[in-house]
N, C-alpha and C positions, 0 to 999 in steps of 0.2 A: 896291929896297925891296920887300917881299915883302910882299904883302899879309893882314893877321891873317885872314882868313874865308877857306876854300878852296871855290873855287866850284862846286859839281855842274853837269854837263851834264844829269843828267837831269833834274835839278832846273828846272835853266833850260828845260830843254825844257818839262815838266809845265805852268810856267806860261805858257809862249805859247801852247799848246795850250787850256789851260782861260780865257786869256785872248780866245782869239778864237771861243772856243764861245760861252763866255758873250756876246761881241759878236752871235752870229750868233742865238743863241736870244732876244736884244732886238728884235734888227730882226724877226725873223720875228712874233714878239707885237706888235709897234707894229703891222706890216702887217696883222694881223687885227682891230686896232680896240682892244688893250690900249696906250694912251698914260699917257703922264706915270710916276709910279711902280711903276704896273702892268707897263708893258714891264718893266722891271729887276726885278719880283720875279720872274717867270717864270725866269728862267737861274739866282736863286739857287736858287727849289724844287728846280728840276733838279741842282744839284750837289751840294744837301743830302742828295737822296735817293740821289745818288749817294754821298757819305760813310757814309750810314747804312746803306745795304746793304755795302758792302765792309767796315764793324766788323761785319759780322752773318757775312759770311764767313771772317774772321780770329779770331773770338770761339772758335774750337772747336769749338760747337755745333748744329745741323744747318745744313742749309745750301743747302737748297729756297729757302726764302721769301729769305735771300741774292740768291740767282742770281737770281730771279723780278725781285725789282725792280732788281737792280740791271741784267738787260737791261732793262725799262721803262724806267729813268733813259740809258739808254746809246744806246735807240732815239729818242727826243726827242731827244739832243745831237746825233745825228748824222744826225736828220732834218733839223734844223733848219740844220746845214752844208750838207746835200745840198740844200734848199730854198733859201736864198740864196745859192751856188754860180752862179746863171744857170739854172737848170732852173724858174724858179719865177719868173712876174711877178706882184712886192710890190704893183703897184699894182692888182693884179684878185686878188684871193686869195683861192679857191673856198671857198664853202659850208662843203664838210666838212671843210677845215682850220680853219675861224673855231670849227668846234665842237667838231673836237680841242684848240683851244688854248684855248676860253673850260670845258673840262671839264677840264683837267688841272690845275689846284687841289685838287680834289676826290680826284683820281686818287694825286697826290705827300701829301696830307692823309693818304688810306687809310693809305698805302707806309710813310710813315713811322710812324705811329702802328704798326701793326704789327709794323715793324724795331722799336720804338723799348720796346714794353711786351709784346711775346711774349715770355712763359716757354718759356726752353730747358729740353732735355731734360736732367735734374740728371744727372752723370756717375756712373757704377755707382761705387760705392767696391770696390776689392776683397778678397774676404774672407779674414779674419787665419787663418793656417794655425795646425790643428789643436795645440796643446799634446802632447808625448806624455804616455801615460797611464801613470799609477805602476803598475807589474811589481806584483799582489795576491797572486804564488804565490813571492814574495820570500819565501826564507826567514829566520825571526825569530829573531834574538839571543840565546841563552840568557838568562836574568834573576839577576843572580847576586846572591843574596842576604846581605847581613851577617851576618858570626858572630857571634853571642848571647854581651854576656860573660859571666863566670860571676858567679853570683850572690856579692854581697857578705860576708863573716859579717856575724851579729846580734852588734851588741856585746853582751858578758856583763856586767855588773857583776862587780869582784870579790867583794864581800859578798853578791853572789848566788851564786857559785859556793860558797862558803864553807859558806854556809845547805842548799844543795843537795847538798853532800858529806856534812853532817851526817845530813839527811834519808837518804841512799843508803846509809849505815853504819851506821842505824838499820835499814832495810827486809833490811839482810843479814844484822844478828843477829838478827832476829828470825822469817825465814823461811827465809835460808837461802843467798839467793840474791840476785843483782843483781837493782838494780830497774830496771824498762825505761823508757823513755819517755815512755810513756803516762802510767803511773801516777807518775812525777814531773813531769809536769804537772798530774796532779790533784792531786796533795800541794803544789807551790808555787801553783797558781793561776794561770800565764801563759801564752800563747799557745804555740802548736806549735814553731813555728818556735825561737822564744828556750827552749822544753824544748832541741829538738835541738841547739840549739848549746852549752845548760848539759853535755848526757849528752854530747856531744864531749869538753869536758873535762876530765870527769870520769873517762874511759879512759884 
């Protein structure tokens, strides 16, 4: 039968490791006079700030203040093994460890606030390349303009032509000569345009 989860070694490794630190970072707080739930929050501080520093070095973003706590949190884990290893008698436990261990609240407090509300440095966006620029010595289209139709004729009346032939064969017997344009629009009275199209006619 084959089991649904496949098990990591490293996995399994990671937690005896952070399993028996965190034992080892209890006993060493109890031995400096932090009892009762105090011993136990000491290893969690420490592995908090160790989380918080390692998202601060995986984030991208610089990665000073990263490293900085995250050896802080790494030198506590593994003081605290090398301290109850045998190198260290729990039951006399000097001075300046009781005030390393009764100050490092203070210390994991900074660490993380720090890790936790430092502004990274925003990432450069980078800048959109140049458009090319429209050719201005483009040479321009000739503009080719519509041919103009020809203008319409003026309708004639035929009772105007009529009228106006009479007038034109009067002015010829009596001077001699065709009469021009001009003065057949002063004899009928209308506009130029409708003379010219009557004296068309009338050729």
């Amino acid at each position: 039968m084959r089991l649904p989860i496949r098990v990591d070694a490293v996995l399994v490794q990671a937690v005896i490791a952070a399993a028996l630190s965190f034992a080892h970072l209890h006993d060493l707080a109890y031995a400096a006079g932090q009892q009762g739930w105090k011993a136990w929050a000491y290893p969690v501080s420490v592995d908090l700030l160790l989380v918080a520093a390692w998202r601060r070095l995986s984030s991208g973003g610089p990665k000073a203040a990263g490293w900085c706590w995250f050896l802080v949190a790494l030198t506590a884990s593994l003081g605290a093994n090398v301290a109850t290893a045998g190198l260290l008698d729990l039951g006399a436990v000097p001075a300046w460890l009781r005030i390393l261990v009764a100050g490092w609240p203070a210390v994991a407090f900074l660490g993380g606030t720090l890790l936790a509300h430092g502004a990274p440095t925003p990432t450069e966006v980078p800048a959109a390349e140049p458009e090319p620029a429209v050719n201005a010595a483009a040479p321009e289209l000739p503009t080719v303009k519509p041919e103009s139709a020809p203008p319409s004729p003026t309708p004639v009346p035929p009772a105007l032509v009529a009228h106006a032939r009479k007038v034109a064969d009067e002015h010829h017997a009596r001077t001699g000569t065709a009469i021009d344009t001009p003065t057949l629009r002063a004899r009928l009275g209308v506009p130029m345009p409708l003379a010219e199209a009557i004296a068309a006619q009338l050729t």
